[in-house]
C-alpha positions in Angstrom: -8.6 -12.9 11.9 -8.8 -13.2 8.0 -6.6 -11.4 5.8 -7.6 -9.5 2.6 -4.8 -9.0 0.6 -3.5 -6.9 -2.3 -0.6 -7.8 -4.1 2.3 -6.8 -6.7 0.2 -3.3 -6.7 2.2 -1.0 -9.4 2.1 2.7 -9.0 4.6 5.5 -10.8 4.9 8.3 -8.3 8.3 10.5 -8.0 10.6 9.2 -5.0 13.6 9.9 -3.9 16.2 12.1 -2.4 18.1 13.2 -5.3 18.1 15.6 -7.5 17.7 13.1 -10.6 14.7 11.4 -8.2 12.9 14.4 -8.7 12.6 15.0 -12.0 11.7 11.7 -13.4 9.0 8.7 -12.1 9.9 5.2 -10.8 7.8 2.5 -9.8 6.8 1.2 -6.3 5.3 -2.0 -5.7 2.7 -2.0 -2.9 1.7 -5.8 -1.2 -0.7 -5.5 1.6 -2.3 -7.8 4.2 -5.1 -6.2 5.5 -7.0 -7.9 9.0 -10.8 -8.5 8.0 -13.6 -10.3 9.6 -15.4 -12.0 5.6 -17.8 -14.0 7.4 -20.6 -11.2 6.9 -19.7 -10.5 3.4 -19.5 -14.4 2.4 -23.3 -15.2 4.2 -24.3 -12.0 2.5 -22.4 -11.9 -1.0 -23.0 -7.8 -0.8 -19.7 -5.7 -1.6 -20.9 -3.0 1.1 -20.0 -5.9 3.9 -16.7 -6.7 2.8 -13.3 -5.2 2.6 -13.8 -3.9 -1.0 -9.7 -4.1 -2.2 -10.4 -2.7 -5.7 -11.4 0.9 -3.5 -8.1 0.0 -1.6 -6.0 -0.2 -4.6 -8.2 2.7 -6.2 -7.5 5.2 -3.6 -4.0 3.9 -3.2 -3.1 4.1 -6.8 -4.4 7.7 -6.6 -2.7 8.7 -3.8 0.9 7.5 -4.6 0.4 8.4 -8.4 0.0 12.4 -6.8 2.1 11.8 -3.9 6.2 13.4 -3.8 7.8 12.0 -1.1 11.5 11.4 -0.8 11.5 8.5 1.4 9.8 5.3 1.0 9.3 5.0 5.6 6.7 8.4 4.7 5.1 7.4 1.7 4.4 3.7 3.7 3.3 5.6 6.6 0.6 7.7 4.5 -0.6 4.9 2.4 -1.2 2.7 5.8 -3.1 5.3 7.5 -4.8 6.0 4.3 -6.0 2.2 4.6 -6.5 2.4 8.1 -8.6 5.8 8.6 -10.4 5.5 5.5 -11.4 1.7 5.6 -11.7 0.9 9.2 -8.7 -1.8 8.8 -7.9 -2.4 12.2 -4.3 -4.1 11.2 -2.8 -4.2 8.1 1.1 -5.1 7.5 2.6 -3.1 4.3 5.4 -4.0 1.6 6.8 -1.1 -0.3 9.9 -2.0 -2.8 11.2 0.4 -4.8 12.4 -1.0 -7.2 15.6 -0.3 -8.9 16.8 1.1 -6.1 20.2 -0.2 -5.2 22.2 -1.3 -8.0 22.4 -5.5 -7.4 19.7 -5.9 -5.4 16.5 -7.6 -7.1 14.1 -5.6 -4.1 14.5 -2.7 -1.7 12.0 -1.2 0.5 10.1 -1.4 3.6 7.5 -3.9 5.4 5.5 -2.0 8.1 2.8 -3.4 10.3 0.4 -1.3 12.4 -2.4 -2.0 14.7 -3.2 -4.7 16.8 -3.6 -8.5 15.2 
């Protein structure tokens, strides 16, 4: 399998349990590793049969920008099956760190997979 990726992917969207979370924006940063077959799209050179990431990061970028969630486990969830449903991704393993998070700590987050490699 060959692996389309995205990476370092920085969206504002409002996350968080408290209060404070609520009210203000933060940053997420979004890596995905997204299961592709290129070998049509590199004997064809035609976007329409590749894994087009600029859509990916498009719709993502949208999503999360609109998105409220107070936990980082459902806004990974919904941004996977977003990838998933919408662009026939068959596996795709997901890195959310939210940044700033825990006082000390350089990176906090989540790394999901889902499907079958």
């Amino acid at each position: 399998m060959d692996i389309v990726f995205l990476r370092n992917l920085k969206i504002d969207t409002v996350i968080g349990i408290y209060d404070w979370e609520r009210k203000i924006r933060q940053t997420v940063i979004l890596d995905l590793e997204m299961g592709a077959d290129v070998r049509r799209a590199a004997a064809s050179e035609r976007i329409e049969d590749a894994l087009d990431y600029k859509a990916v990061a498009k719709r993502l970028i949208a999503f999360v920008e609109q998105s409220e969630f107070q936990l980082v486990e459902t806004l990974a969830e919904n941004c996977a099956a977003i990838v998933r449903e919408e662009f026939g991704v068959k596996w795709l393993r997901l890195s959310l760190n939210k940044v700033g998070a825990v006082s000390g700590a350089q990176d906090v987050g989540v790394i999901i997979e889902r499907g079958a490699r």
